[in-house]
N, C-alpha and C positions, 0 to 999 in steps of 0.2 A: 696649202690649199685644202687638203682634206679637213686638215684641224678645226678651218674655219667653215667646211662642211658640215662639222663634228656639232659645231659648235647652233648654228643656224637652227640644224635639226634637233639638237636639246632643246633651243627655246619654244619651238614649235612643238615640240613633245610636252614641255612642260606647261605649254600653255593648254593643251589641249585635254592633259590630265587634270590639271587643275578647275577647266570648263564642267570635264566631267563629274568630278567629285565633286560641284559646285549641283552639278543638273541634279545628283543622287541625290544627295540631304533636302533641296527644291521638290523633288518626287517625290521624297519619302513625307516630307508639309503638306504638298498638294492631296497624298490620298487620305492622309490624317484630317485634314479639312472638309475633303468630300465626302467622309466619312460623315463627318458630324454634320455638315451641309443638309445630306440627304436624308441623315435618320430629323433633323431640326425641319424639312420641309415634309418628308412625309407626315408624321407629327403635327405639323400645322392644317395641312389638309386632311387627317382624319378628324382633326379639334373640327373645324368649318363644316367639313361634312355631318358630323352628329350634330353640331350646334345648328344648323339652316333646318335638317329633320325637326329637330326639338322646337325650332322657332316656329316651322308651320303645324303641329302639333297643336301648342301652345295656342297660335291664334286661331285658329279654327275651334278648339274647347272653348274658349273666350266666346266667343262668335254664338256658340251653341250655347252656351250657358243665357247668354242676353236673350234670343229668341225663346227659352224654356222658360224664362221666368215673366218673359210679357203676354206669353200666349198658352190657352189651354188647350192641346192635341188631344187629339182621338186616336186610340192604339195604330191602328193602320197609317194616320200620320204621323208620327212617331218611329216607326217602323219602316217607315220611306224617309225620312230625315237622317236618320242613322246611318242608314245603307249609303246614302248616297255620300253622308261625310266621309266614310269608312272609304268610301272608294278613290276617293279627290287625293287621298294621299295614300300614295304605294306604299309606302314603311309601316304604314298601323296595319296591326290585327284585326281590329275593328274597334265600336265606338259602345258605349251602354250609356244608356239614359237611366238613372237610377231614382225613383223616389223615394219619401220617408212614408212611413207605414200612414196608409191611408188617405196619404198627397194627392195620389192619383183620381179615385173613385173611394166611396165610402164601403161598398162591399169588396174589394179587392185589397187587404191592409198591406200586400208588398208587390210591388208591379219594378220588374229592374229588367225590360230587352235588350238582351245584347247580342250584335250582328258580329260573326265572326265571318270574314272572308274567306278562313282556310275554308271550311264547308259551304261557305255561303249559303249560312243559314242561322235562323233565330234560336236565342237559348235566352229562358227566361230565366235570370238566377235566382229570384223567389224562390222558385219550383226545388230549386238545388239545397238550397242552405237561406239560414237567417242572416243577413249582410248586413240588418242593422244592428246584430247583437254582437258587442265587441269581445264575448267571452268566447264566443267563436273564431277557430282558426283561421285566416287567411283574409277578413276581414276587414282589414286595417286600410283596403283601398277605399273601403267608403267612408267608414265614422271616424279614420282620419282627417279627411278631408272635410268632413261633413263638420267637425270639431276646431279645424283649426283652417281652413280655408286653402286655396289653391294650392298646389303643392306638386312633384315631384315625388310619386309614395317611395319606400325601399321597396326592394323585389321580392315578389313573395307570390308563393304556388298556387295557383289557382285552382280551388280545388271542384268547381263544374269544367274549366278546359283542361283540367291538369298538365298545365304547362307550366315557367316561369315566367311571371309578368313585371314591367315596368310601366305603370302607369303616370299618366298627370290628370289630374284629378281636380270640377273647381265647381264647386258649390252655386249654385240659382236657389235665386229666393224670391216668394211671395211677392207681388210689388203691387198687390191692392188689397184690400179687404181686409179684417181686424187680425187676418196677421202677416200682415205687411210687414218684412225685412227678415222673416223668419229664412231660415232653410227648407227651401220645398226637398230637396232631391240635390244630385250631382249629376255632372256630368263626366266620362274615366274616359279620356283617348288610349286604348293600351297597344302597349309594344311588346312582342314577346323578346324576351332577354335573348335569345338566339339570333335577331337582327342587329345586333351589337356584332356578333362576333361574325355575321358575315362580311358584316361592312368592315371590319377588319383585318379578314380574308384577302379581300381585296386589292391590300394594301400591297408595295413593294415592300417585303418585310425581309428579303431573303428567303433563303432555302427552310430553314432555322430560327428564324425570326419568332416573334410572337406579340399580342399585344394585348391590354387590358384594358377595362374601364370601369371604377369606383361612385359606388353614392355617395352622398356627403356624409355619410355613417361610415362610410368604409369597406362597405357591402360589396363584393365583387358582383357586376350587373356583365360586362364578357370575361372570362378567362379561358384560356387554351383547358384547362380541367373543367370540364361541365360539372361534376359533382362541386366543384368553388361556387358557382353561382349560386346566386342567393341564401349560402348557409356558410358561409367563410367570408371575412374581412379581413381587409388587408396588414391590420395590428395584430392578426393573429398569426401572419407564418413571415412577418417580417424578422423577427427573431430570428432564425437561421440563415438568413441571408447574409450573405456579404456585408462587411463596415459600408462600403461605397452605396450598397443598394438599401440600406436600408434608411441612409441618408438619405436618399429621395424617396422613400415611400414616403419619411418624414414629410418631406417638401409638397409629393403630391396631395399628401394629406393636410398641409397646411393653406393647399389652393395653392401654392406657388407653380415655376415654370422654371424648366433648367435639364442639367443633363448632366449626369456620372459615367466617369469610364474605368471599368476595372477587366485582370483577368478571371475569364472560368475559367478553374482548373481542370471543369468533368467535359467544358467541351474543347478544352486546351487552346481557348482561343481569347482576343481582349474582345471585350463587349460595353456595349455602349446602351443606357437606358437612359429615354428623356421621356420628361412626364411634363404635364400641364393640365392647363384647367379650362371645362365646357362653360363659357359665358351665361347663357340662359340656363342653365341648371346647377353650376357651380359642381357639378362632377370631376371627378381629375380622371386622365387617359396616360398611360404608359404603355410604352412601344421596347421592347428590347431586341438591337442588332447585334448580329457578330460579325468584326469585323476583316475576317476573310469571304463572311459568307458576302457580305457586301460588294468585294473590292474583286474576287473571283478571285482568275487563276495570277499566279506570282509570277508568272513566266516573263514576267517587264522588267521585276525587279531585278530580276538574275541576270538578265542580257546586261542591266548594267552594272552588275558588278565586275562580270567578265569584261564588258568594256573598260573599266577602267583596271582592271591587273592584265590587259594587254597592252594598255596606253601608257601602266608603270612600265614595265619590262623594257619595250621598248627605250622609255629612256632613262632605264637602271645601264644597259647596252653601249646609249648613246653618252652617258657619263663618263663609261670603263674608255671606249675610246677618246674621249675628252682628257682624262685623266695619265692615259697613254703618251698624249701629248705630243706624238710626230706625224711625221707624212705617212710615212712604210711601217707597219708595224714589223717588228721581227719575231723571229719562230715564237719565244717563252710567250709575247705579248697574243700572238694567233690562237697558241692552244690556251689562254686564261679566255678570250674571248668567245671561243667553242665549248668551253665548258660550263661559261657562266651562261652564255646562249643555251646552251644544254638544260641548265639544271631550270630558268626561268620556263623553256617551251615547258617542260616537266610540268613542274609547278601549274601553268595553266590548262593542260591536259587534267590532271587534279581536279582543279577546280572545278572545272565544266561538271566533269565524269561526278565529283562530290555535292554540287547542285542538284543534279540528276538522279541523284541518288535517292539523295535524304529530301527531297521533293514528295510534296503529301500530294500529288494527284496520282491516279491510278488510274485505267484504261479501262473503260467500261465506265465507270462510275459519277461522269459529271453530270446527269441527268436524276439522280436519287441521291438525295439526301439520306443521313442515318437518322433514325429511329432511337435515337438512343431515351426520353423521356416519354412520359404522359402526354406531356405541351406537345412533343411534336407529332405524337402520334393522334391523339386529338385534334388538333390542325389537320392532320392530313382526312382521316375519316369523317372529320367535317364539310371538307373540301368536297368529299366521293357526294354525303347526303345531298348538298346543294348544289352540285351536276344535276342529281335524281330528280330534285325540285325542280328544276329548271327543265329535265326532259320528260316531266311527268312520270319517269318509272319509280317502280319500289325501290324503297332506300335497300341496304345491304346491311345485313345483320350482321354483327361483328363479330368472329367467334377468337376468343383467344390462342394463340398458337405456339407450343415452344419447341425448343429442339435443342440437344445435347452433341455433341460429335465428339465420341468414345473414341476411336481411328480414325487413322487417315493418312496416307500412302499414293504419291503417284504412281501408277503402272506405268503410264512412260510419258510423250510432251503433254497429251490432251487428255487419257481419262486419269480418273482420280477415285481410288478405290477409299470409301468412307462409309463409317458404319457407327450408329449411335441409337436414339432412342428421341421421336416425334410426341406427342402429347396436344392435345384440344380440349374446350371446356365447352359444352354448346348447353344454351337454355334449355331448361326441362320443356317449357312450353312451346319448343320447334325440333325435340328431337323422334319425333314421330312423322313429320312434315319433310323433314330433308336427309339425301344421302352423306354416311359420319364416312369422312375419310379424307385421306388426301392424295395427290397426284406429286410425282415429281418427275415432270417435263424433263427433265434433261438426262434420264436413264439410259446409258449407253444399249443400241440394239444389239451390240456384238458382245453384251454380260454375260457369262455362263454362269453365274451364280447371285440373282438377286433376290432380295430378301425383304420383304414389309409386311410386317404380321400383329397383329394387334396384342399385347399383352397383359393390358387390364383397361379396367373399366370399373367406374364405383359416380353413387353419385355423392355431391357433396354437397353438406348442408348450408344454410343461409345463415352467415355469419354477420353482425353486424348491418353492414350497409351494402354488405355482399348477396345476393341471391342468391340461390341453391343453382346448380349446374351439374350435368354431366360428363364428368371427366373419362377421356379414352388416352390410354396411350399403345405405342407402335412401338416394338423392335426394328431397326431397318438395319442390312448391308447392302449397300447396291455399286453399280459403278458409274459414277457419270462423266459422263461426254462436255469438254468444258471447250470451251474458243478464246483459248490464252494465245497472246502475242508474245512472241517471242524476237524481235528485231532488236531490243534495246538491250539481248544480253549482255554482259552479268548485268548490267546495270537495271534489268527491270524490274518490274514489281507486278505478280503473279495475283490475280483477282480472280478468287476463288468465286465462285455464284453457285450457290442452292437454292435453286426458284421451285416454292413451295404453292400449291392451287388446290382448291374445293374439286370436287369429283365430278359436279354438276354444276355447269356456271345459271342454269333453269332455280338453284335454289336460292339464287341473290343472298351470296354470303361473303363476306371477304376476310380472312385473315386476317390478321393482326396479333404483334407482337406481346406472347404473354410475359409483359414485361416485370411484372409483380412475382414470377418465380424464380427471377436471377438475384444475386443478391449485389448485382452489381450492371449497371446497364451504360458503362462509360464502354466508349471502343477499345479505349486502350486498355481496360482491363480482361477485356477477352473474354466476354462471359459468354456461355454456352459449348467452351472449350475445355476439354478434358486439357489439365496441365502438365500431362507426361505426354502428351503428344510430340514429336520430334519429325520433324521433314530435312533429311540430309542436304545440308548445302544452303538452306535456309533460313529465314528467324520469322515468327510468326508477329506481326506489325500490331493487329488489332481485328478486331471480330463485331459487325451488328448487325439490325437486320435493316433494311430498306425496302420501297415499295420502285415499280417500274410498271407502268401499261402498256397493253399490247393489245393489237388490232388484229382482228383475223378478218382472210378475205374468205368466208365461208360462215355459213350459220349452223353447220354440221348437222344439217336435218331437222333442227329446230321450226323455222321457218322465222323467228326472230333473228335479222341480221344487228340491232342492237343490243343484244347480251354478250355481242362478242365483241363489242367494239371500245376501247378502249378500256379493258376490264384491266384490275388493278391485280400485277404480282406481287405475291412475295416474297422476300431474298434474305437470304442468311450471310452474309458476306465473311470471308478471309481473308485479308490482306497478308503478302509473306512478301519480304524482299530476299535478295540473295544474300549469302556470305562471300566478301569479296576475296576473303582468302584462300578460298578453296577453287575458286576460279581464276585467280591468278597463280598461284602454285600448279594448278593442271595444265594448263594452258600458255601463259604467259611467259612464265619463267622457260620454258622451252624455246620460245621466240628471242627471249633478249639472253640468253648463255648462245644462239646460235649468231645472234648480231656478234656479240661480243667476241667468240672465238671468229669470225669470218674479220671485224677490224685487227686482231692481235695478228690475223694472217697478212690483213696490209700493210701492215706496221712493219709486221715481219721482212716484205718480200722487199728483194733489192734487183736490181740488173739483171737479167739472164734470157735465153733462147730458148731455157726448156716452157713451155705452156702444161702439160698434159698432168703435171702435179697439180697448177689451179683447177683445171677444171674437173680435177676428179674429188679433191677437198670442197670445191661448191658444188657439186653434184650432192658429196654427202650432206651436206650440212643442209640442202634444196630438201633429202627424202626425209630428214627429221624434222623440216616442217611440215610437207605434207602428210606425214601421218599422223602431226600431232591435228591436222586441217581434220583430216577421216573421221578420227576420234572424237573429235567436238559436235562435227556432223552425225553422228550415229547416237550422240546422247541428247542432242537438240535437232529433232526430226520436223523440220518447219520450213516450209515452203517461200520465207523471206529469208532478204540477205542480215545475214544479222553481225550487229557493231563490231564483237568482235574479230571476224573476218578482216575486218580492212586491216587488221593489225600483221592479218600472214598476208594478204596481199602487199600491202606496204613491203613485208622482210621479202617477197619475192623480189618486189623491183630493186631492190638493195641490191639482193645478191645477184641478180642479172647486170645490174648495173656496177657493181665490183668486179665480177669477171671480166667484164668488157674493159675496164679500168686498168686493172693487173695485167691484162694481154698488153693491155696499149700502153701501158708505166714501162711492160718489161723487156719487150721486144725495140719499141719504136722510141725517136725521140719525138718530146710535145713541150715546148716552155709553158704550157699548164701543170702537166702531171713533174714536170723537170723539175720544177721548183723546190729548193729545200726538201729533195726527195718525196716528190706526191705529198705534202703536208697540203696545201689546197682542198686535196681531196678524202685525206685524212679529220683534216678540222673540220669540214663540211660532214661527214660520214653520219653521226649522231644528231647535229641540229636539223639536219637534213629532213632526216627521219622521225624525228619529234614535231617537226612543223608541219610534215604532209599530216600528222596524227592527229594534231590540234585543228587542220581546216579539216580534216574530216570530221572532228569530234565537235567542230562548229556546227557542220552542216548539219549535223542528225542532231542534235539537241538545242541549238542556240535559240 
């Protein structure tokens, strides 16, 4: 009868494993698809979005160009025609009406009004510069188009709005009088090249993400680096890219449409870039994902794997009995079934606790991404300017920020005595304007020795494409005050945070990572960490900085309660996991030598009336748990129950419930504990205790 117990529950086991391992590799397709799904439809909807921009663009210059060429305006109308195009569509800058020297009127030989909406207001570029003379810079938006008809110009600076411009650009002509079919003039709908990359902003790109968009030169019109736009093409940094990527720069440059998927190695992750092409302009756009930053947290994946090496186990188990092949197992068959029970619970305890471990999230940290590139600190500082736009306040001036961590030593769970050397770069032309320095919020009040002192200071000259700036740097020791969790000991992972802030949030300045002084800005390489640094018990993961905002309910006497509302930090992160060996040799090994000698005692004990020898052998063996319980409690001073505990609670109910065993095995008779001399409760003793450790180990991590 059991056999064929035995045997039902194998199939049922095996079918159930097999279900499993069936749903994994199905999941592991399904996010691999979502992946490309989501980066293949975001993709589509930024192509439609610029191409519907570009299409009302397009027909509205159309539109203006037929009306300039059939009628003759007077400056005032002319100047109410413009305005009002300019306005009909949100995405232009504005509109210029340009003529050819002396189109307009005969004493006037260059008449070109252009309405910019930033100011809403007229600028005549006559006034500015010669726009019909092609030997002049920046020019090419007119006497290209003027030369070679409707167009798409590349982007190029405009030098009365000094901005970056993309124009479409399309020629009206004469259409009476003897010179009829000439070129009077043009007309330039322009876009400034920063409306590219908000509308790209927008996109779901990830945390990490980024995304581009090319002329048909190859000209970068958005890129996550501002200095790319319009003085970098795309044949020019495709070379160091990846074999994968640079086959579709290929592609994007050939107009084509598709998607490569390769790893980075600098963001340790696979990434996925799909590129296409804008219909009415024939521009190509490239979007690059990563794809954890896509799929989030892993925590789905891991459930299943642990479901299925508890669904093996179970019937690796339901084999051994199978294999046993009777009704009643006897003694040798009991204790192989308790030990292979044993060593599987094991094993799955393992596993969890090794999920858990080597698990890249960290506490504190899913709301900030790293900073580790240009692109993304770009993205992000762009992100701050067009909040600003949108709430009409001043944008925030960037200042560079770095910082070294020479030491560093916890004093005990929460401060963290660290000391290094801070460094800023601020423009010459606002260091008169604002207070130089910086704040670090999280300075413990109970310090008896902190230290930020300014060390030097020089300015530095204008190098290349560099501007001259003011560089200051700080000595600092201080101690800060950190809100580390501590419930997943040994198994957690310790997030360090040094949140660094401007002096005056009144001088609209934001931090930002001087990324250009490390010689390496991946996390895993640790930069801004001194490499003899050593934290006992620990290994240092990876180091970068990230941004977080923070809202204050108080305007601190300012009387602006929006300069404090959602102003951006900045963070220096240290990621450090434990060494598990030093926590299980302190700790552990004390718990399971006391299992161990309290089973050899049951093993041991046979018949007898005396009690007062057990209960004073589990008495001792009780106080060298609990003082190794003290000891753990005094080096991890934290107001939650933390994981390792359930392990001395667990060895308590052992040995409470041993004692009570060995009373009742030695005094009284029981056909439970009778049997084959207590083996019942022998062979149960260790699986016993591995499986309460696995549902507990379920329940806090699963």
């Amino acid at each position: 009868m059991v056999k064929k117990i035995f045997y039902l529950i194998g199939i049922l086991l095996f079918a159930l494993t097999a279900y499993l391992v069936y749903d994994y590799f199905n999941f592991i397709n399904e996010r691999n698809q979502l992946v490309q799904d989501q980066g293949a439809k975001t993709t589509a909807a930024l192509r439609d979005q610029v191409d519907e921009i570009l299409a009302k663009i397009t027909a509205e210059g159309n539109r203006l160009a037929v009306l300039f060429g059939s009628n003759n305006y007077s400056e005032e109308e002319i100047e109410q025609i413009i305005k009002k195009s300019s306005l009909s569509i949100p995405e232009i800058q504005g509109v210029t009406a340009c003529y050819e020297p002396n189109a307009f009127s005969d004493d006037r030989r260059l008449f070109c009004p252009y309405y910019n909406k930033g100011n809403q207001d007229y600028m005549y570029v006559g006034e500015k510069y010669d726009y019909y003379d092609k030997s002049v810079s920046g020019t090419a938006w007119y006497t290209s188009v003027r030369d070679n008809g409707a167009k798409w110009v590349e982007p190029y600076f405009a030098t009365g709005a000094q901005d970056w411009y993309v124009d479409y650009g399309i020629p009206f002509y004469y259409n009476k009088g003897p010179r009829r079919g000439e070129v009077r003039g043009t007309i330039t709908m322009s876009f400034v090249a920063s409306g590219f990359k908000n509308l790209i902003h927008k996109m779901a790109l990830g945390k990490t993400g980024y995304g581009l968009i090319t002329s048909n030169e190859g000209t970068f019109l958005a890129h996550p680096l501002n200095e790319y736009i319009g003085t970098v093409k795309l044949q020019e940094i495709k070379e160091d890219a990846p074999v994968e990527l640079i086959e579709a720069y290929d592609g994007l440059l050939a107009g084509e449409t598709g998607h490569v998927q390769f790893f980075d190695e600098q963001q340790n992750d696979e990434t996925l870039f799909f590129y296409d092409k804008i219909p009415t302009s024939s521009w190509g756009i490239g979007l690059l994902f990563f794809k954890e930053d896509l799929l989030g947290d892993s925590k789905i994946l891991d459930r299943k794997y642990i479901k299925i090496a508890i669904a093996l186990s179970f019937l690796l188990v339901c084999i051994l009995g199978i294999i046993f092949g009777k009704d009643y197992l006897d003694e040798g068959e009991i204790w192989t079934l308790s030990f292979v029970a044993s060593l599987l619970l094991i094993a799955n305890v393992v596993l969890v606790g090794y999920l858990q471990h080597t698990s890249k999230k960290v506490q504190g940290t899913e709301k900030s991404p790293p900073i580790a590139d240009l692109s993304s600190l770009s993205r992000f500082v762009s992100q701050q300017h067009l909040k600003s736009d949108e709430l009409k306040t001043p944008k925030a001036i960037p200042i560079p920020t770095g910082l070294y961590v020479e030491r560093m030593e916890f004093q005990d769970s929460y401060n963290l005595n660290v000391g290094g050397k801070i460094w800023q770069k601020y423009p010459l032309d606002i260091v008169d304007e604002v207070s130089i320095g910086v704040n670090l919020p999280q300075m413990s009040p109970f310090s008896e020795a902190s230290y930020l002192e300014e060390s030097y200071r020089k300015v530095i000259a204008s190098k290349e494409d560099t501007p001259a700036y003011l560089l200051v740097g700080w000595d600092f020791r201080v101690t800060l005050l950190l809100n580390l969790n501590y419930a997943d000991f040994p198994l957690d992972k310790r997030h360090i945070n040094i949140e660094i802030t401007p002096i005056d949030n009144n001088d609209h300045l934001i931090l930002t990572p001087d990324l250009g002084s490390y010689s390496y800005t991946n996390p895993s390489r640790k930069s801004g960490l001194n490499p003899k640094i050593r934290i006992p018990g620990s290994e240092l993961l990876e180091s970068y900085f990230n941004y977080s905002t923070e809202t204050y309910d108080s305007d601190f006497g300012y009387g602006e309660k929006a300069l404090f509302e959602e102003v951006p930090t900045l963070h220096y992160n240290i990621h450090t996991r434990r060494l598990l060996l030093n926590a299980f040799v302190t700790y552990l090994i004390p718990i399971f030598v006391t299992l161990i000698m309290v089973f050899i005692l049951i093993y041991a004990c046979h018949k007898t009336q005396e009690r007062q020898g057990i209960i004073e052998s589990m008495a001792a063996f009780f106080f060298v748990l609990i003082f190794s319980h003290i000891d753990m409690r005094k080096e991890i001073v934290t107001a939650d129950l933390i994981y390792l505990e359930y392990f001395y609670f667990i060895a308590y109910f052992v040995l409470v419930s041993s004692t009570a065993n060995l009373i009742t095995y030695t005094k009284d008779k029981s056909k439970i504990f009778d049997f084959n001399d207590n083996q019942i409760f022998k062979a149960s003793y260790f699986p016993a205790f591995f499986f309460i450790m696995l549902v507990v180990t379920l329940a806090k991590f699963y």
